[in-house]
N, C-alpha and C positions, 0 to 999 in steps of 0.2 A: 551783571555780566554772565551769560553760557559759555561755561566749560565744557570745549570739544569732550565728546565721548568715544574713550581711548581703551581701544582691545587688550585683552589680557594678556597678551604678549608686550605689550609698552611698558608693562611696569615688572617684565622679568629681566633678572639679571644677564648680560651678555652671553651669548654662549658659545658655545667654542665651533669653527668653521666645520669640523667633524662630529659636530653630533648627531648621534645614531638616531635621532628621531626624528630628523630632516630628513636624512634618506627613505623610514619606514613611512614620512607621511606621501613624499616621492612615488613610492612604490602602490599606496592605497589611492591614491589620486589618482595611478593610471589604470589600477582595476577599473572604476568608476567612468573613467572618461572615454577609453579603449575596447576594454573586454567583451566578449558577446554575453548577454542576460545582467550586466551589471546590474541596473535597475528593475531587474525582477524582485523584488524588495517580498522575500518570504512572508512577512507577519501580512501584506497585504492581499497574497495569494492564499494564506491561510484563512484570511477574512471572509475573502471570495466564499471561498471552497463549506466555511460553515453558514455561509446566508444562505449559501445554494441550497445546502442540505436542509436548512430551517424553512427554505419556502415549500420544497420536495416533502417531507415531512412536519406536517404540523405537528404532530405530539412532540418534537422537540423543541417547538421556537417560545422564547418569551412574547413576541410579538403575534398578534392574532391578524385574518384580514376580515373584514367585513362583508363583505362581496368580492365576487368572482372577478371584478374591474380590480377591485384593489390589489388580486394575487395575480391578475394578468400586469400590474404597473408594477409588482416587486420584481416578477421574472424580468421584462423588459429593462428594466435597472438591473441588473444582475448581469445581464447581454452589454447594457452599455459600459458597465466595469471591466467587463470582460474583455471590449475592446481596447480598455486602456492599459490591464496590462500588460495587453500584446504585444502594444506600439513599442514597446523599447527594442522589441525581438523582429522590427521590421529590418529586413536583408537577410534575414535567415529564416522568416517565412512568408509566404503570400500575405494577400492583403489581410491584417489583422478582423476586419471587419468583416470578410468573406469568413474567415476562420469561426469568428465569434455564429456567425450565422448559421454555420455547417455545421457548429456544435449543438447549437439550441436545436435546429429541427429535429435532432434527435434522442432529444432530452427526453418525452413524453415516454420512449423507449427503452431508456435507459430508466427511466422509472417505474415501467411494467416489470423489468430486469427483476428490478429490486424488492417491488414488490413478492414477486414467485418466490426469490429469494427468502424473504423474511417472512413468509406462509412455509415453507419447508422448514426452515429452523424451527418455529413454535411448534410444528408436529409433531417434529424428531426428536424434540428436548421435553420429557417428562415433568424440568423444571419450568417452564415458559408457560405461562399464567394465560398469554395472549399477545397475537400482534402486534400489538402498542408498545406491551415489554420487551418485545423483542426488538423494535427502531427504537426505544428508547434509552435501553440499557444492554444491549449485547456488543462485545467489541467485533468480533466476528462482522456481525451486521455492516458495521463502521467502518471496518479494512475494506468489505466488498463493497460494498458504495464510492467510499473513495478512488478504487479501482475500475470499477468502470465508467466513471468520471474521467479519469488520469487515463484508461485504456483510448477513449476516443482522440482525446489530442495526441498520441501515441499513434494513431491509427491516420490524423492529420498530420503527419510530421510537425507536429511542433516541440521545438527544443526546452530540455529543462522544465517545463511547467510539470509536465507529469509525473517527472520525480519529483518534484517540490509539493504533489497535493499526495502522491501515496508516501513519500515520509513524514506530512502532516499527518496520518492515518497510525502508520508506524510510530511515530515517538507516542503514539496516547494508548494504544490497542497492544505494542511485543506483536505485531503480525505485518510482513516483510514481506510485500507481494508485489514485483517489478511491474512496473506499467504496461510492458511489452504481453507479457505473460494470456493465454487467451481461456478465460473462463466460459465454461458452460453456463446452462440454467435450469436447476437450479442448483448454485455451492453451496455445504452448508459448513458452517466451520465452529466448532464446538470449541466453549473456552479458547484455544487460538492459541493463547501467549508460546510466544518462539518459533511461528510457523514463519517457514520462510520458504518462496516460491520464484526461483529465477526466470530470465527476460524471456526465454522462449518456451517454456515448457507449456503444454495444450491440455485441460485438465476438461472431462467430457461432463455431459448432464447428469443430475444427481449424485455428485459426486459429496462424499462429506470426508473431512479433514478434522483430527484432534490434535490439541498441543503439541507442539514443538516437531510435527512434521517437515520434512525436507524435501524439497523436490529442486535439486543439483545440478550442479556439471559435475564430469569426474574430472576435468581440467581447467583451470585458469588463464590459459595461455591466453594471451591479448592477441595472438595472429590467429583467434577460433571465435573474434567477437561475431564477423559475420555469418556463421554457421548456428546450427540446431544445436544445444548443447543442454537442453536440460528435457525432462522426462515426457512423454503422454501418458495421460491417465485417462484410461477411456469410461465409458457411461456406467454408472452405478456402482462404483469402487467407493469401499471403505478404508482409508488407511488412520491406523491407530497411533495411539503418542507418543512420539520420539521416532519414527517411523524414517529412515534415510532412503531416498531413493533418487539416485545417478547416471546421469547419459545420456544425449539424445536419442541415442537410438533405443532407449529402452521404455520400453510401452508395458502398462499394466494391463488386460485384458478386461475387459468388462464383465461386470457382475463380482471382481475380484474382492476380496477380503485381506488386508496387508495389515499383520498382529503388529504391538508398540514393539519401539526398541528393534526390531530388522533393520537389517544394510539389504540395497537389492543393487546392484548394478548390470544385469541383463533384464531380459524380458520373460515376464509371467502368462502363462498364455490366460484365455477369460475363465471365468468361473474356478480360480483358485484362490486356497487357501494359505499365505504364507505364514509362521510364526516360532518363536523360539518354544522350545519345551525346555520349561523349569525344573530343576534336580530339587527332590525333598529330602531331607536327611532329617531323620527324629531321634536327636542325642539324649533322651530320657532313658536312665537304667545304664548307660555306654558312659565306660569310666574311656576307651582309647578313643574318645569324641573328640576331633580339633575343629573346632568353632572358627572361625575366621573372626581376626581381631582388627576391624577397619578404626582408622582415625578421621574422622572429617571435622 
């Protein structure tokens, strides 16, 4: 004789008509069934987002292709993924398939992007052996790629995906670059970790970026989300690390030099230098020397 096979709930003890994990499962059920992007299912758009890169750049994929057919049939699969996981986000955008299309044509361009991009960084970096090391091991490299990826369906209004492929970027790389945000060509961004770069800010060509850079609002306010609220950085600006700079309306001038560790909240006009000057005190020989006794 077969014995029906009986859910794990058939062989649990009674439970009581108020238990709290009927209502949580209540409440996850209508995320799922209700909410816009439910099934944009993260780990599958992060899946996307690295074949892309793996067919875009070969020195990263385990997979090799044979022929030019074989990398024309990965892209094309990549396009058909791509339309699927738009389907769930259909009512909140055009035809997904019209979308996946409008992306791909200008992929070829977003891969030129990328490439100027990572020919500027191996220049500018003393340590960069060569092109290759720099798509294959730079994170820098990895945030900008993934942003101008994420920039285009940003630029198609499509909801949610774009922050879900630039915080794929962000949780591997510490560099926090809003989808919205409009990069030049080429950015270069040096070591990176703690750069952060909000929705609007306009950062111009050959612009390069070190560690833990800021480019801000000076306000939070949710009734200023439609507005300009974070910085331009116009062409050929260097800003240094730990570098804070705030405001829409505040423009860096081109050609400008912006030392670590400054706050800027107005506008520097071009070809300046901003920077802190450091105090030296040499307590050799000075018995009334007070030293500053930090605890960290």
């Amino acid at each position: 004789m077969v014995l029906p096979i009986r859910s794990v709930h058939d062989v649990r003890p009674a439970k009581s008509p108020s238990d709290p994990l009927d209502g949580l499962a209540s409440r996850l059920h209508a995320v799922v069934a209700n909410e816009r992007g439910a099934h944009l299912a993260k780990a599958r758009v992060a899946g996307w987002l690295r074949a892309l890169l793996d067919i875009m750049f070969p020195q990263t994929a385990e997979q090799t292709y044979a022929t030019v057919g074989e990398v024309r049939d990965a892209l094309d699969a990549s396009e058909a993924e791509l339309r699927a996981l738009l389907r769930p986000l259909e009512g909140e955008i055009d035809d997904p398939a019209r979308i996946a299309a409008a992306f791909f044509q200008v992929l070829p361009e977003i891969h030129r992007q990328l490439m100027v991009d990572a020919t500027a960084i191996e220049r500018g970096d003393p340590a960069a052996e060569s092109v290759d090391e720099v798509i294959l091991a730079y994170p820098g490299f990895l945030a900008i790629a993934a942003h101008r990826i994420a920039h285009r369906f940003y630029e198609l209004d499509v909801p949610l995906l774009p922050r879900v492929l630039t915080e794929w970027a962000h949780e591997r790389t510490g560099i926090d670059i809003h989808p919205g945000a409009t990069l030049g060509h080429p950015v270069v961004i040096d070591h990176g970790t703690g750069i952060v770069v909000g929705e609007t800010a306009v950062i111009g060509n050959n612009v390069k970026l070190y560690q833990g850079v800021t480019l801000g609002a000076l306000s939070v306010t949710k009734s200023l989300a439609s507005t300009k609220r974070h910085p331009t950085i116009e062409n050929g600006v260097v800003i240094y690390a730990n570098a804070t700079i705030l405001g829409g309306e505040t423009v860096i001038g081109e050609g400008s030099v912006i030392g670590g560790n400054t706050w800027i909240t107005s506008s520097v006009p071009p070809n300046s230098i901003v920077y802190q000057r450091s105090e030296v005190h040499v307590r050799e020989g000075r018995s009334d020397f007070d030293a500053p006794d930090f605890v960290i």
